[in-house]
PDB file of N, CA, C and O in Angstrom:
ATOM      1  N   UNK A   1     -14.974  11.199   1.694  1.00  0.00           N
ATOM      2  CA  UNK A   1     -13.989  11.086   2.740  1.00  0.00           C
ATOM      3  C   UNK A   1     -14.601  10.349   3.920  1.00  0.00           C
ATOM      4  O   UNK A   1     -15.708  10.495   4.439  1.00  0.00           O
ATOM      5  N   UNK A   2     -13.558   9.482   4.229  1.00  0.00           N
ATOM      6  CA  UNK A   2     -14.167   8.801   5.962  1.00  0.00           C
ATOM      7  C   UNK A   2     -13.828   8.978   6.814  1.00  0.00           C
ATOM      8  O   UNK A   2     -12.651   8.625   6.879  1.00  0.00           O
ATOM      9  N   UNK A   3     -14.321   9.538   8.024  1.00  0.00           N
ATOM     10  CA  UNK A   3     -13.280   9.555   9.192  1.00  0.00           C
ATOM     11  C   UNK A   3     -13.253   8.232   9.984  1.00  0.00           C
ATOM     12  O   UNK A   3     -12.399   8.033  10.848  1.00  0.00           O
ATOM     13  N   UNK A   4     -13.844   7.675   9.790  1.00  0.00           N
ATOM     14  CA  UNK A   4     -13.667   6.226  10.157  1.00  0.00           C
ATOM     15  C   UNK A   4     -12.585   5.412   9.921  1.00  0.00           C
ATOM     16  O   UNK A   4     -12.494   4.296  10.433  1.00  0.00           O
ATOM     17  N   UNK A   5     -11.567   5.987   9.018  1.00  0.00           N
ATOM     18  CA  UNK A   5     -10.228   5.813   8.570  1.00  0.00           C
ATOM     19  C   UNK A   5      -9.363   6.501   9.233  1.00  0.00           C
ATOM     20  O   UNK A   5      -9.407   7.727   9.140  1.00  0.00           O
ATOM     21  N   UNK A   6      -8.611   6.017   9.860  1.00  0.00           N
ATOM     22  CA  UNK A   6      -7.202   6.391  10.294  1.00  0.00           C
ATOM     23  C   UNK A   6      -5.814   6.769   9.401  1.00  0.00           C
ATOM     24  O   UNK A   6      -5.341   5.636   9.318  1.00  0.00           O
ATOM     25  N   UNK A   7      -4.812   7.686   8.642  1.00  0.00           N
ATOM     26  CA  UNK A   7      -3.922   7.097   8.270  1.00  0.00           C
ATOM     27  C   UNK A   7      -2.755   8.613   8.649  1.00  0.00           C
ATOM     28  O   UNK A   7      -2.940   9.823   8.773  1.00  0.00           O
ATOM     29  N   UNK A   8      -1.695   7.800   8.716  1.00  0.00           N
ATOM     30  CA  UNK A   8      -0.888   9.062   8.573  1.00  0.00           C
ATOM     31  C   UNK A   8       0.318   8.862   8.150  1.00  0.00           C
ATOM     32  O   UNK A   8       0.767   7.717   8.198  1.00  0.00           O
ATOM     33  N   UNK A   9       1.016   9.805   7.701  1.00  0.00           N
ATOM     34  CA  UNK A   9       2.317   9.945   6.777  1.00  0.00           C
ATOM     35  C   UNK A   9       3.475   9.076   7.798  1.00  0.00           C
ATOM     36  O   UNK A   9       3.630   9.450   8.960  1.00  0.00           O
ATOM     37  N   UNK A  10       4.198   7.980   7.283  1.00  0.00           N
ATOM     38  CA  UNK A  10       5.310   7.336   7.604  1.00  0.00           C
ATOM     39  C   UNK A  10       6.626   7.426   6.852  1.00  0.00           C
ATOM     40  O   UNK A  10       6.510   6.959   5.719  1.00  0.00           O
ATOM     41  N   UNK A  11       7.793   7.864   7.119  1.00  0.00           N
ATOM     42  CA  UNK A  11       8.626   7.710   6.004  1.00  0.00           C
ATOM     43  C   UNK A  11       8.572   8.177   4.606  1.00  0.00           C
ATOM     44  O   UNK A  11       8.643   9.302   4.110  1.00  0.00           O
ATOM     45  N   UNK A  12       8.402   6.814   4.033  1.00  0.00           N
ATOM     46  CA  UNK A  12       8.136   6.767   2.799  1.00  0.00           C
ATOM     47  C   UNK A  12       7.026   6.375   2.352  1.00  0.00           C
ATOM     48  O   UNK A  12       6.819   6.189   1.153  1.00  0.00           O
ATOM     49  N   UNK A  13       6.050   6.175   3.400  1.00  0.00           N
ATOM     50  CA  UNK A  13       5.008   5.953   2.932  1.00  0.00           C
ATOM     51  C   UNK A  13       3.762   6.643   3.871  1.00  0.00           C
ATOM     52  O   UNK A  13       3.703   7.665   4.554  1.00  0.00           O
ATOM     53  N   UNK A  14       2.924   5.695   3.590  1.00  0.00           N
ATOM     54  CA  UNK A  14       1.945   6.042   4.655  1.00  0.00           C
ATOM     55  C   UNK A  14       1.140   4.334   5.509  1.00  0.00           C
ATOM     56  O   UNK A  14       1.136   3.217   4.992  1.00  0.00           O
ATOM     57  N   UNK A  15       0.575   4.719   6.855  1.00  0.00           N
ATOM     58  CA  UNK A  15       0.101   3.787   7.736  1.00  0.00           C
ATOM     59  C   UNK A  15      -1.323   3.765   7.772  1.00  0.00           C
ATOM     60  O   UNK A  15      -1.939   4.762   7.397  1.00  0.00           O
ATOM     61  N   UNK A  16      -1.997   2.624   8.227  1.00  0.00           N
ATOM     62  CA  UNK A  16      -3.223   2.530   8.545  1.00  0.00           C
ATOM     63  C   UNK A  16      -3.292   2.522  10.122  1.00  0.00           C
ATOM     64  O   UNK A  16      -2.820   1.496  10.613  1.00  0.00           O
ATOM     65  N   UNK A  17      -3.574   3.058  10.641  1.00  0.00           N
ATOM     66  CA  UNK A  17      -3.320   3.036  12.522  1.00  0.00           C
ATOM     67  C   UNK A  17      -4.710   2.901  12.789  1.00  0.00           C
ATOM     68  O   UNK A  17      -4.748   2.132  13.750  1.00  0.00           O
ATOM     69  N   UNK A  18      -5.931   3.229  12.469  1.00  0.00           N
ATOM     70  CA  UNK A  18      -7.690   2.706  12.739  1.00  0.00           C
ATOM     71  C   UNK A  18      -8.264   2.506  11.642  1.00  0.00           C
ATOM     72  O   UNK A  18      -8.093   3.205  10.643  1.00  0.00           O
ATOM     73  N   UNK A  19      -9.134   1.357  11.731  1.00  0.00           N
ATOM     74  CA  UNK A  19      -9.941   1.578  10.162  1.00  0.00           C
ATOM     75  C   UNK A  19      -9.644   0.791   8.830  1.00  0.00           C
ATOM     76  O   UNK A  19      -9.910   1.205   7.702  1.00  0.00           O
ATOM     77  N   UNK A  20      -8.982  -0.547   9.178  1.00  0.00           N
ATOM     78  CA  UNK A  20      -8.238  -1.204   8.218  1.00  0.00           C
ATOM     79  C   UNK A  20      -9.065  -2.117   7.300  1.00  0.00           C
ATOM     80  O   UNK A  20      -8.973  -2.445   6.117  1.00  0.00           O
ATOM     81  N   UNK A  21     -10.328  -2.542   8.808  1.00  0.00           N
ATOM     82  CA  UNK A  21     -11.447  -3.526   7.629  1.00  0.00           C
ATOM     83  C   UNK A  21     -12.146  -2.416   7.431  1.00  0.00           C
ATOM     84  O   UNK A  21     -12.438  -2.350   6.237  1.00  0.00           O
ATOM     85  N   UNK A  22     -12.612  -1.382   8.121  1.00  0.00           N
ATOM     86  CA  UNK A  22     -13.395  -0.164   7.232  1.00  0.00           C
ATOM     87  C   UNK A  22     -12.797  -0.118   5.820  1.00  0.00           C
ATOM     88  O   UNK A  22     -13.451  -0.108   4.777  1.00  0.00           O
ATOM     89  N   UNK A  23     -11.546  -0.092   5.926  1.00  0.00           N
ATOM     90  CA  UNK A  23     -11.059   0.282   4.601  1.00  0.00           C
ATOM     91  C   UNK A  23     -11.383  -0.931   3.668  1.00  0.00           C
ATOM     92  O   UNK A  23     -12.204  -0.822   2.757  1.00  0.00           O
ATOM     93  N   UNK A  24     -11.004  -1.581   3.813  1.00  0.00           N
ATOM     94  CA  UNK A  24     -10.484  -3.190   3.137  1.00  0.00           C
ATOM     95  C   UNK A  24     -12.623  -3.397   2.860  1.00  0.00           C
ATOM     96  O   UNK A  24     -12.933  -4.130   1.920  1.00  0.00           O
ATOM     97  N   UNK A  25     -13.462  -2.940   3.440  1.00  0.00           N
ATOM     98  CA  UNK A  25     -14.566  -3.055   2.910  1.00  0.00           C
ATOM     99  C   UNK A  25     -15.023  -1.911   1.854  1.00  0.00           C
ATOM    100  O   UNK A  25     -15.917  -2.085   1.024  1.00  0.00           O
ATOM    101  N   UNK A  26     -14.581  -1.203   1.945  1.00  0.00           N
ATOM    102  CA  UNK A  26     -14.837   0.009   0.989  1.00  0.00           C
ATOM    103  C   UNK A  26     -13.761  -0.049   0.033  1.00  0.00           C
ATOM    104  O   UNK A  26     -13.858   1.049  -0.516  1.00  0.00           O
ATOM    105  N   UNK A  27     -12.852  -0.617  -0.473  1.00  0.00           N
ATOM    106  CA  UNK A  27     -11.793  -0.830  -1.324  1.00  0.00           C
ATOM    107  C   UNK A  27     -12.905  -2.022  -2.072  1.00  0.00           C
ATOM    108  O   UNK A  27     -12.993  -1.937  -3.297  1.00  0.00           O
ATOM    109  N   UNK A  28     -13.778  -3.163  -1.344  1.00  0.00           N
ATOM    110  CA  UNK A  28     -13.895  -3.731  -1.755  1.00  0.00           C
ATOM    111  C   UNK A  28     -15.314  -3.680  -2.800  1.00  0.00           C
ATOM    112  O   UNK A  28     -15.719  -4.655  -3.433  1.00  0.00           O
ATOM    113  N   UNK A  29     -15.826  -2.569  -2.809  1.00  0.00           N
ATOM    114  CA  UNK A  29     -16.965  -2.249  -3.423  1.00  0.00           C
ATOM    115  C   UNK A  29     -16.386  -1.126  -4.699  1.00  0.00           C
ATOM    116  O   UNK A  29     -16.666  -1.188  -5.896  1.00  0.00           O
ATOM    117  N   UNK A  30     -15.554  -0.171  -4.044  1.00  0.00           N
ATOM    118  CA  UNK A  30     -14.838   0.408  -5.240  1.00  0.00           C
ATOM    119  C   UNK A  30     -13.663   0.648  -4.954  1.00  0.00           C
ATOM    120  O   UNK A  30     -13.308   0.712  -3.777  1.00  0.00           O
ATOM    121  N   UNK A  31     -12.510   0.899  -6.352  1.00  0.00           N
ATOM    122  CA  UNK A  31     -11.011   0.464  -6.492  1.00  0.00           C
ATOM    123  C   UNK A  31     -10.611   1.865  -5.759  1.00  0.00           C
ATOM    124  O   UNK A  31      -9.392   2.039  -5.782  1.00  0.00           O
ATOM    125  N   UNK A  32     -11.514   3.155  -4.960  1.00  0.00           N
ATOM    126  CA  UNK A  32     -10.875   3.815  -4.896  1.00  0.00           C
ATOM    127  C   UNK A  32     -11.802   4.957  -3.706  1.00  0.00           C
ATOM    128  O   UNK A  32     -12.984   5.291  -3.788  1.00  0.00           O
ATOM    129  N   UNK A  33     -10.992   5.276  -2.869  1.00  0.00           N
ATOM    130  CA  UNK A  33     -11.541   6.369  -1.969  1.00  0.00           C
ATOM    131  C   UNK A  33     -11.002   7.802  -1.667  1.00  0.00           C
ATOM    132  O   UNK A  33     -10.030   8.223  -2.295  1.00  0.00           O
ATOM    133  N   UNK A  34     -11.585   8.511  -0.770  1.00  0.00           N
ATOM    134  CA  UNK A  34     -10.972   9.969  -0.576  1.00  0.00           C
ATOM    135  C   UNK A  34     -10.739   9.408   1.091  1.00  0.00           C
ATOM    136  O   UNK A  34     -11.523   8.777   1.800  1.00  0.00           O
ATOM    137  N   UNK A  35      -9.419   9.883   1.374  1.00  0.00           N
ATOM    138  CA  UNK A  35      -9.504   9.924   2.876  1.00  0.00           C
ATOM    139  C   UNK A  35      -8.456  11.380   3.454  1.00  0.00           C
ATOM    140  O   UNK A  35      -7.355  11.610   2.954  1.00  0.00           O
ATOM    141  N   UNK A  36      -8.981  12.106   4.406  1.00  0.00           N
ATOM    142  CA  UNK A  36      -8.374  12.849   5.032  1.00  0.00           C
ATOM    143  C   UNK A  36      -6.831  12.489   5.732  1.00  0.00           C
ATOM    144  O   UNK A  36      -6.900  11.518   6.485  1.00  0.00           O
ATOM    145  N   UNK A  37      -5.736  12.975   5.641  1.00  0.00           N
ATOM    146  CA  UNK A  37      -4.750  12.474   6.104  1.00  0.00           C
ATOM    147  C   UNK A  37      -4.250  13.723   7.048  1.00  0.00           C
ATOM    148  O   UNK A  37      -4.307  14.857   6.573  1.00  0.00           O
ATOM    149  N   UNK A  38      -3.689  13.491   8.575  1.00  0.00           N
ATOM    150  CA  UNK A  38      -3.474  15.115   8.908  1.00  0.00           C
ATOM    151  C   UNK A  38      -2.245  15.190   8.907  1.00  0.00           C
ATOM    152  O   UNK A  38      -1.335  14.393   9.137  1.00  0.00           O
ATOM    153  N   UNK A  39      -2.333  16.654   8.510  1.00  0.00           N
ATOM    154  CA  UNK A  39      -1.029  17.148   7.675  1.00  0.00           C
ATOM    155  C   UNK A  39      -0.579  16.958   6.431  1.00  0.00           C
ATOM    156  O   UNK A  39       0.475  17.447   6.024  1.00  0.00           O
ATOM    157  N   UNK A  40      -1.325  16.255   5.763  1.00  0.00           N
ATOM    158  CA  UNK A  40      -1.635  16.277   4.143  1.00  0.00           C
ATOM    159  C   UNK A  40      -2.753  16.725   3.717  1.00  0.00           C
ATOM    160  O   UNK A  40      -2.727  17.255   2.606  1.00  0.00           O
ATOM    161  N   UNK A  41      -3.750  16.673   4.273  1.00  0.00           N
ATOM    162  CA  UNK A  41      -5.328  16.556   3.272  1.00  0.00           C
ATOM    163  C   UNK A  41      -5.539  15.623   2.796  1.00  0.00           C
ATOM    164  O   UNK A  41      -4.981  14.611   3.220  1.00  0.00           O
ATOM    165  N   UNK A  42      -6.488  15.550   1.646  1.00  0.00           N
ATOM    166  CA  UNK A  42      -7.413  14.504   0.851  1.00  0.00           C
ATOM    167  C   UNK A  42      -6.311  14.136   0.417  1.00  0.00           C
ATOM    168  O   UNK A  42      -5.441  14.915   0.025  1.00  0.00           O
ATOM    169  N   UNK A  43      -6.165  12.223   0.448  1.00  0.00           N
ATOM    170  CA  UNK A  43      -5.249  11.348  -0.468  1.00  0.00           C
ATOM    171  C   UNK A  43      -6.201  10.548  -1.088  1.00  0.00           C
ATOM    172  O   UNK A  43      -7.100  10.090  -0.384  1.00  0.00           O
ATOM    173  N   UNK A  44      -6.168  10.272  -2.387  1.00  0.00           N
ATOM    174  CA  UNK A  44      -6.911   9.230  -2.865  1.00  0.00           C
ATOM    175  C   UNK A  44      -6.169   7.671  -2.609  1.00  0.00           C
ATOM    176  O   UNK A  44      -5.098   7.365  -3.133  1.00  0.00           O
ATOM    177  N   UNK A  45      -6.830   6.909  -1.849  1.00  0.00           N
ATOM    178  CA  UNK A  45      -6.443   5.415  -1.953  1.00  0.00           C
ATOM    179  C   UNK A  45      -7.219   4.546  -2.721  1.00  0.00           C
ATOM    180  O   UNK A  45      -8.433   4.341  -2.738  1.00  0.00           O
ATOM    181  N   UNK A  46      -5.771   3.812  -3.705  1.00  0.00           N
ATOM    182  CA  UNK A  46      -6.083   2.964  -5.164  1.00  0.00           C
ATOM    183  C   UNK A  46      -5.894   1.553  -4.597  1.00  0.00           C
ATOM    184  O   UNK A  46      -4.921   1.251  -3.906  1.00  0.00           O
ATOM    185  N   UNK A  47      -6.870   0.710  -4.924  1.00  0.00           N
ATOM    186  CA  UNK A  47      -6.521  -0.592  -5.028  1.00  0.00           C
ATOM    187  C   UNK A  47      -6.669  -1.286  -6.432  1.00  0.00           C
ATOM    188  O   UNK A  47      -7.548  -1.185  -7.288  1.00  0.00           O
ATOM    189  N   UNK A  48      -5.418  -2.085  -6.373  1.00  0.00           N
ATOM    190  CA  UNK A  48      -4.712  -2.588  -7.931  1.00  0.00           C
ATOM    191  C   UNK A  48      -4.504  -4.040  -7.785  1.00  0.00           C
ATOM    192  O   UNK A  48      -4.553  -4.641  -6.712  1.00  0.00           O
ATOM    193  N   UNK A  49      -4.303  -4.486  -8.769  1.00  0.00           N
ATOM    194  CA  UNK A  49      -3.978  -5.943  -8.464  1.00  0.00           C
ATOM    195  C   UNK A  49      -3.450  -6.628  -7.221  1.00  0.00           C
ATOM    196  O   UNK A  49      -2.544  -7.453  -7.333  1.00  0.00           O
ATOM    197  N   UNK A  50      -3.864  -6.388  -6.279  1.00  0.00           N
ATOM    198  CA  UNK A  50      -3.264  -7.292  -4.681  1.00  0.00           C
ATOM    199  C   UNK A  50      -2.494  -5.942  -4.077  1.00  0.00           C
ATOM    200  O   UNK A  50      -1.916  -5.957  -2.990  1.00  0.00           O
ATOM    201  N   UNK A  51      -2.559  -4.973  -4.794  1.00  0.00           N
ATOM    202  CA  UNK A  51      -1.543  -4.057  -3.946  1.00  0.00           C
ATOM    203  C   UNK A  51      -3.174  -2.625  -3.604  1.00  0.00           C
ATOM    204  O   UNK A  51      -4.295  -2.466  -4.085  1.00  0.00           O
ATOM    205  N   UNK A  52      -2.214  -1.834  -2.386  1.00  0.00           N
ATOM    206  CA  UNK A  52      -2.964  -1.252  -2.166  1.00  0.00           C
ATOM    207  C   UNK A  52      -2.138   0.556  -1.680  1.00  0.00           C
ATOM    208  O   UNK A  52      -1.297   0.653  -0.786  1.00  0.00           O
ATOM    209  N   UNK A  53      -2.671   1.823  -2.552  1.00  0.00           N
ATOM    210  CA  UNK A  53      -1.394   2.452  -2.629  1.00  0.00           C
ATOM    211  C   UNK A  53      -2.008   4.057  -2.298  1.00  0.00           C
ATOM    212  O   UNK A  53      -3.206   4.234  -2.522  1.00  0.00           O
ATOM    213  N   UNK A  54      -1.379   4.939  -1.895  1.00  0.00           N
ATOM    214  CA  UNK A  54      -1.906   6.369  -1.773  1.00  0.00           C
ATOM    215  C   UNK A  54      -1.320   7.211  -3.587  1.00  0.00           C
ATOM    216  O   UNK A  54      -0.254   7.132  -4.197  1.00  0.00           O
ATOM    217  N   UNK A  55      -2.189   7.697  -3.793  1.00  0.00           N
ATOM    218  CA  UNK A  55      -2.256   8.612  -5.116  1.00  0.00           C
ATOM    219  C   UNK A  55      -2.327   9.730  -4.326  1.00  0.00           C
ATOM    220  O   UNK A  55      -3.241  10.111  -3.594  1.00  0.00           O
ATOM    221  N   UNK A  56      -1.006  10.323  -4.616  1.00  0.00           N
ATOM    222  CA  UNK A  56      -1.055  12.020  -4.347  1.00  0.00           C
ATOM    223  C   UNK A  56      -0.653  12.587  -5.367  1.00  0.00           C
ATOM    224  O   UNK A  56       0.564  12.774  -5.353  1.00  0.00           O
ATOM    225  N   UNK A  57      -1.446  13.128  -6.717  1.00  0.00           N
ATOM    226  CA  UNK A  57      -1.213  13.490  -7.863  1.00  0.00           C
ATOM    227  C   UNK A  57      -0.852  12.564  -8.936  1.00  0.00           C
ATOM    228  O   UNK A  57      -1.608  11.837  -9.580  1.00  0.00           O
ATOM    229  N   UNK A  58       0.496  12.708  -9.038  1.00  0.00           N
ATOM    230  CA  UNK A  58       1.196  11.503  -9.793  1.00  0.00           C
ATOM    231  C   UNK A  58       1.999  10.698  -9.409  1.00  0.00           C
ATOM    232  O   UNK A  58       2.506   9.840 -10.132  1.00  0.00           O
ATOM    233  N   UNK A  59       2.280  10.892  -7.960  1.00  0.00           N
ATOM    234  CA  UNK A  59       2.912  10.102  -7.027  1.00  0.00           C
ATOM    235  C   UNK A  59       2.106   8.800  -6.559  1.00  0.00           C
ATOM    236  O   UNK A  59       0.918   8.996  -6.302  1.00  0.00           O
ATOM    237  N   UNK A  60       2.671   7.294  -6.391  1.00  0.00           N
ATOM    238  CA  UNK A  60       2.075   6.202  -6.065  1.00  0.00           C
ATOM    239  C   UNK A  60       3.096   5.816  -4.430  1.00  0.00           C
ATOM    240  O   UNK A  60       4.257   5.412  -4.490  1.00  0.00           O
ATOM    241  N   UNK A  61       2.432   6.027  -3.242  1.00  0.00           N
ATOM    242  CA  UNK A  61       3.040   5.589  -2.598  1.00  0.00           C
ATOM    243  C   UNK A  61       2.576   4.603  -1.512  1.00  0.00           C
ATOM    244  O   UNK A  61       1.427   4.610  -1.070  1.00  0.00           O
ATOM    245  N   UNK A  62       3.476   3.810  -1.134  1.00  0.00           N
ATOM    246  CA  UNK A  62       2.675   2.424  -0.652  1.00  0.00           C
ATOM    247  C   UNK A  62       1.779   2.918   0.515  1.00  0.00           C
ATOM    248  O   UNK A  62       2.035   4.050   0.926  1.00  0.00           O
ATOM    249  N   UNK A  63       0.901   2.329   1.031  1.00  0.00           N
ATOM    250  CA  UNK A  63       0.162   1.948   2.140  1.00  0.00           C
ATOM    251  C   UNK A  63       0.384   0.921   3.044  1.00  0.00           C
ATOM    252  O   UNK A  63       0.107  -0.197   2.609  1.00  0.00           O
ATOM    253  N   UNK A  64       0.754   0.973   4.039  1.00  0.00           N
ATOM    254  CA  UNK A  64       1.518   0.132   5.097  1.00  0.00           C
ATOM    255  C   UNK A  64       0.040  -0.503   6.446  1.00  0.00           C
ATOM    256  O   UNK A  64      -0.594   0.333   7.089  1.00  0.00           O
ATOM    257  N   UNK A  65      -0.152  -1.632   6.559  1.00  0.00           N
ATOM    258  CA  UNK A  65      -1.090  -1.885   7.033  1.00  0.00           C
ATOM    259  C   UNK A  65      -0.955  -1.717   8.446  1.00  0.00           C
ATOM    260  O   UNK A  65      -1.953  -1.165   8.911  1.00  0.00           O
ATOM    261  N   UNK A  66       0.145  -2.064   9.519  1.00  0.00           N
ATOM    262  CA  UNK A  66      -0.054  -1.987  10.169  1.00  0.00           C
ATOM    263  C   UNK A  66       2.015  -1.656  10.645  1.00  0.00           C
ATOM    264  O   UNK A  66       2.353  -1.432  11.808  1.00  0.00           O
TER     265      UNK A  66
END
């Protein structure tokens, strides 16, 4: 988990609000991280072919950059 990552629940999805090249550098070494979300907990974020998405179980929901 990083706290160097920002994200929190939007809608239908979720946001990056701090931490976007943190992220976008650690996506870029592996397809996948743990990040704390508040008011969710641990979400795993997947990166896939050009897309980039929150895994909460079996749910795929987008990640919104800004």
């Amino acid at each position: 988990m990083d706290p160097d990552i920002l994200i929190i629940k939007d809608g239908a999805g979720y946001r990056v609000l701090h931490g976007y090249l943190h992220l976008a550098n650690k996506l870029s070494i592996s397809d996948e991280i743990l990040v704390d979300v508040r008011g969710e907990g641990t979400v795993r974020i997947v990166k896939t072919q050009g897309r980039i998405f929150v895994s909460n179980g079996n749910q795929h929901v987008p990640l919104f950059e800004n």
